[in-house]
N, C-alpha and C positions, 0 to 999 in steps of 0.2 A: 290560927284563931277561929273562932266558933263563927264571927260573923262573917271570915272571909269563905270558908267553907260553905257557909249557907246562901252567900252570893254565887259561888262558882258552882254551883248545883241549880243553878235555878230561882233562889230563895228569892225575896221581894225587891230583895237590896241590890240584885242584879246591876237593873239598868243604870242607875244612879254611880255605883261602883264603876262601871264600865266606863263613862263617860267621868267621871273623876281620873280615870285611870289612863285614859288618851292623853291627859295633858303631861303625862311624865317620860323624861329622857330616860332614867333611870326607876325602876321598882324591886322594892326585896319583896317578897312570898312570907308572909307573916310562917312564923317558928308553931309546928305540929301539922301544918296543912297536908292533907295525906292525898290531893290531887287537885289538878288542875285540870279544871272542866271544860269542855267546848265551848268554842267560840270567845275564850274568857279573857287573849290580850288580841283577838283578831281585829284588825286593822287600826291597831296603834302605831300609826306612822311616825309618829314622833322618839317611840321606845327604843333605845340603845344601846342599854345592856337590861338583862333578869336577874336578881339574885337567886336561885331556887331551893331552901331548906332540905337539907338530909330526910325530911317526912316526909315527903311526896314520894308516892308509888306508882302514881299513871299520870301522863299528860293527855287531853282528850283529843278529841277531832277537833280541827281545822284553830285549834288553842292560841297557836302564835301566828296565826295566815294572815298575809297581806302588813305583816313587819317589816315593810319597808326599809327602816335604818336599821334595826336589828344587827348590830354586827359577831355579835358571839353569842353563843350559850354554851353553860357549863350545866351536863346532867349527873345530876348524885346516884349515887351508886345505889340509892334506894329504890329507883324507879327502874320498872319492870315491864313497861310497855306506853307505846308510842302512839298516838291516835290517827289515824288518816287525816292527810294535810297540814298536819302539825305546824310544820315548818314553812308550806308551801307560801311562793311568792314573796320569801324573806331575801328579796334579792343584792342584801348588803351582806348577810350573815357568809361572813368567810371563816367561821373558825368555828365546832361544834363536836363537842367531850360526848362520843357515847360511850357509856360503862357497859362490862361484862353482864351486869345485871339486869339486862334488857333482853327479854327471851321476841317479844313482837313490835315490830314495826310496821305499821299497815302504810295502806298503801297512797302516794303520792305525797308520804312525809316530808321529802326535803326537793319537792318539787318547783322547779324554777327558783333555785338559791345561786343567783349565775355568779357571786364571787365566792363560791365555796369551791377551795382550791384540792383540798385533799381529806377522807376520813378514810377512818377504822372503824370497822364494822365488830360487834359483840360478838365475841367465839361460837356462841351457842347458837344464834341465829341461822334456822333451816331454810325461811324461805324470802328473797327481795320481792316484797309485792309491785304489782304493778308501779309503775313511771314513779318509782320513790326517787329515784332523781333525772327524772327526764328534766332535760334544758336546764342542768348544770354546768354552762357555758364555760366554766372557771376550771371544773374540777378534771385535773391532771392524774391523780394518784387516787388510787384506793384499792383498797386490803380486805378482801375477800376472806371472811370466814372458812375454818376447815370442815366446820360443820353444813356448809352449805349446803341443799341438795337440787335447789330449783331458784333460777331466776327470769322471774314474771316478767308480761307483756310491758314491753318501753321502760323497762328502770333505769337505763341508762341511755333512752333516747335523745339526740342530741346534745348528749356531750361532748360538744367540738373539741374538747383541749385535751381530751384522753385518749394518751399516745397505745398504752399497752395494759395487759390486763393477765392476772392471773387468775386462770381458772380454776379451784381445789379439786382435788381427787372425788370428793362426796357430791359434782353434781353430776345430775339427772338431766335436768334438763333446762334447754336454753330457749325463751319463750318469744312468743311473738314479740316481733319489732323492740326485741331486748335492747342492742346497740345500734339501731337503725339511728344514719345521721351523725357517727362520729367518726368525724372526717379527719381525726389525727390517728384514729387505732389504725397499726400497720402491720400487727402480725395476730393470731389467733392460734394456740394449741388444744386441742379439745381432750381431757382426762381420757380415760376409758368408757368411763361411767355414762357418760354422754350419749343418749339412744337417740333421742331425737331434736330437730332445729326447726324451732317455730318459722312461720309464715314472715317476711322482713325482718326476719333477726339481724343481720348483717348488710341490708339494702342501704346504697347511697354512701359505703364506709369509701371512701373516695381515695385513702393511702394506703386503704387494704390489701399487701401484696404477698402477704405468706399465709395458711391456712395448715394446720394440721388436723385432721379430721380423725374423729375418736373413732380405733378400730371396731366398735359395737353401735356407730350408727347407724340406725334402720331408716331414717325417713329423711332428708331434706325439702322443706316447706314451702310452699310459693312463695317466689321471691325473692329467699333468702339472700340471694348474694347479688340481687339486681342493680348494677351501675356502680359495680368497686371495679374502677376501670384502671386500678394500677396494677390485678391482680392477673398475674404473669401464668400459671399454672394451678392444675385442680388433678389430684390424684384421691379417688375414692378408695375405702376398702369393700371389700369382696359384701361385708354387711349392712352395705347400703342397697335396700328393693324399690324405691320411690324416689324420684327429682321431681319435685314439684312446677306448677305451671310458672314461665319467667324466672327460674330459679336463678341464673345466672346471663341475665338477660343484657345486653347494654355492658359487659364485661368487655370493653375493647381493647385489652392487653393480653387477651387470655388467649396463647397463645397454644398451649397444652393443656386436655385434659384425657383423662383415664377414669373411663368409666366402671363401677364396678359388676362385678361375673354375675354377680345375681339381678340384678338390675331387672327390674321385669315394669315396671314403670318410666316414661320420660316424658313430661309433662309437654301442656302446648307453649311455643314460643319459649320452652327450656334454656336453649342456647342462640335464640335471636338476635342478630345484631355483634357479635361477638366476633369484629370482623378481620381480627387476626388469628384464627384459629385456621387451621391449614388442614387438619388431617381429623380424622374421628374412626376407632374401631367401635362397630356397637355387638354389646356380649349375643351369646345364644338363648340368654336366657327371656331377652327382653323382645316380647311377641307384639308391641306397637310403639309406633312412634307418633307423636303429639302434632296439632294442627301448629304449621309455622315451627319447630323447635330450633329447627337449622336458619331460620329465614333470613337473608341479609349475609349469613357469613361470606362475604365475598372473598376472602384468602382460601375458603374449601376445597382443596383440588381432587384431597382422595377420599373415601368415605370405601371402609371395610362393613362388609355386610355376612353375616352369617349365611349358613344355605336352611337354616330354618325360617319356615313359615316368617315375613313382619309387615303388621298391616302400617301401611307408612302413611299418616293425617294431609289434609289438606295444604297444599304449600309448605308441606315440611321444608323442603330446599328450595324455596324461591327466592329470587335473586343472588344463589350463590352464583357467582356470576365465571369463578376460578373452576368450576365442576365441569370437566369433560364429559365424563363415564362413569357410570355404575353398575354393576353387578349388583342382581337380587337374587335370593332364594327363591326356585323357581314356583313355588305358591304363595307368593309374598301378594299382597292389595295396596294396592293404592287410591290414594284421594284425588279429588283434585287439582291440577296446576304444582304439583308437584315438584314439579322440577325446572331447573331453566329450558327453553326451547331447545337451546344446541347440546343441552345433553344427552347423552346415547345411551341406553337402557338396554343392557343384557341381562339374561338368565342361565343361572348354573345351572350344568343339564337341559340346557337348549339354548337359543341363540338369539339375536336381537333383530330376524327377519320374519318372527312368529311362527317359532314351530311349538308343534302338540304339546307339547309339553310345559309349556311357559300360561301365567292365570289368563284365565278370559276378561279379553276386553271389556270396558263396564263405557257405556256412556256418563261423558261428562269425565271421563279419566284424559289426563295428559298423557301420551307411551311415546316414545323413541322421536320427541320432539314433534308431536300431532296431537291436535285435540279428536275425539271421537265424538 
């Protein structure tokens, strides 16, 4: 109807409607209305179910926010797109019909709906905007579009109760702090398609104990895997060049990992604390290591070192406390405090009593258990 349209646009009759409209547990969507405008059932705490006519084409921003008792909605197959915060803080809404006819959902739409236990997502939909369902405490299940190609920062931020996830063929990419916080996901396979892992994509996944990692990723993000301390093992591919700073930091089951060949990056405090890791090859490719990366792994006993050049950061191994001896390439730099006191520093192609051949002493360097 004309005058509910000219209310949900703004029209005079707005605020009046509004406030009529809080008092109801239940409302139908007068028949022709071809949208629902912002702000227009926002903080009807009382509201309990919507009817929503076949004429609606868009829901706007922030439309149904702070629905409270909200417990279902059903969208018609006529509407084609979803406004930011739609949905958000409808934290009764456990049941929510999206049609195929929905090409966008922006971002933070079904944000903080903690008894929404399971959806399905519109085939055609290419991108999850940001935190469209962070702190969906409820939701266990959901069905990932084939169309997918990017999933934005926090969509799926703390979602405690989601155990597993499938990832389509079509994405690209997995964005910052995508799944950071859901402490039941337990296993992870990344497509191919998957180039790079935002910044806490996966931080704090606490039953996170399998990873398959996409053979065409190039980049892992700060953080990404900081403090999934049930994950047992990390085997990169050869097209991974960058581990970002704390990448898998506070990782204290991680007991293997396999770094990959090309690897020419390893950020600071990478592998900090990660204090059942025992052994570590690092590739030829990779010409520094990060301030702190190693720091705390106290299971570290052996550590393979390339005989090319690696400038090795400040307190890279500090506290590993299991590290007898190392072997560097004999033009390898070091930082400071480097290593534990009682370990012994050798050079391939010279010796650990400083001959010619081994880098010159720098003040402020830890060597063979001596500060200079």
């Amino acid at each position: 109807m004309k005058w509910f349209e000219k209310a949900s646009s703004g029209g005079k009759c707005t605020r009046p409607l509004r406030m009529i409209i809080k008092g109801f547990k239940t409302f139908t969507i007068p028949p022709r209305t071809s949208k629902i405008d912002r702000d227009m059932f926002r903080e009807c705490k009382r509201l309990v179910s919507i009817n929503i006519p076949p004429s609606v084409k868009s829901i706007g921003d922030r439309a149904f926010q702070g629905c409270t008792s909200l417990e279902s909605i059903e969208i018609p197959p006529s509407v084609t797109s979803i406004g930011k915060d739609a949905f958000s803080g409808c934290k009764s809404l456990s049941k929510a019909m999206i049609p195929p006819s929905v090409k966008t959902i922006d971002y933070g739409a079904f944000s903080g709906c903690r008894s929404l236990a399971a959806i399905t997502l519109p085939t055609s939909l290419a991108v999850l905007e940001r935190g469209m369902f962070s702190d969906c405490k409820s939701l266990a299940s959901v069905t990932l579009p084939p169309s997918l190609i990017s999933i934005e920062r926090s969509a799926f931020s703390g979602c405690t109760a989601l155990a597993s996830v499938s990832l389509p063929q079509s994405l690209t990419t997995i964005g910052e702090r995508a799944f950071q916080g859901c402490t039941a996901l337990s296993s992870v396979s990344m497509p191919p398609s998957v180039t790079s892992l935002g910044e806490g994509a996966f931080r704090e996944c606490n039953a996170l104990s399998s990873v398959t990692m996409s053979p065409n990723l190039a980049t892992i993000g700060d953080f990404a895997f900081q403090g999934c301390d049930s994950l047992c093992s990390v085997s990169m591919p050869s097209s991974v060049t960058s581990v970002g700073e704390g990448a898998f930091r506070d990782c204290t089951k991680l007991s293997s990992v396999g770094l990959s060949s090309s690897l020419s990056k390893l950020g600071d405090k990478s592998f900090s604390g990660c204090t059942a890791l025992h052994s570590i090859s690092i590739p030829s490719s990779l010409n520094a290591i990060g301030t702190g990366a190693f720091a705390g792994c106290t299971s570290l006993s052996s550590v393979s070192m390339p005989s090319s050049a690696v400038a090795i950061g400040d307190r890279a191994f500090t506290r590993c406390t299991a590290l007898d001896s190392i072997t560097l390439g004999k033009d390898s730099t070091l930082g400071a405090e480097v290593f534990p006191s009682k370990t012994k520093v050798a050079y391939k192609g010279g010796s650990s009593s400083g001959s010619s051949d081994q880098p010159q002493e720098k003040k402020g360097i830890k060597l063979f258990g001596f500060k200079f």
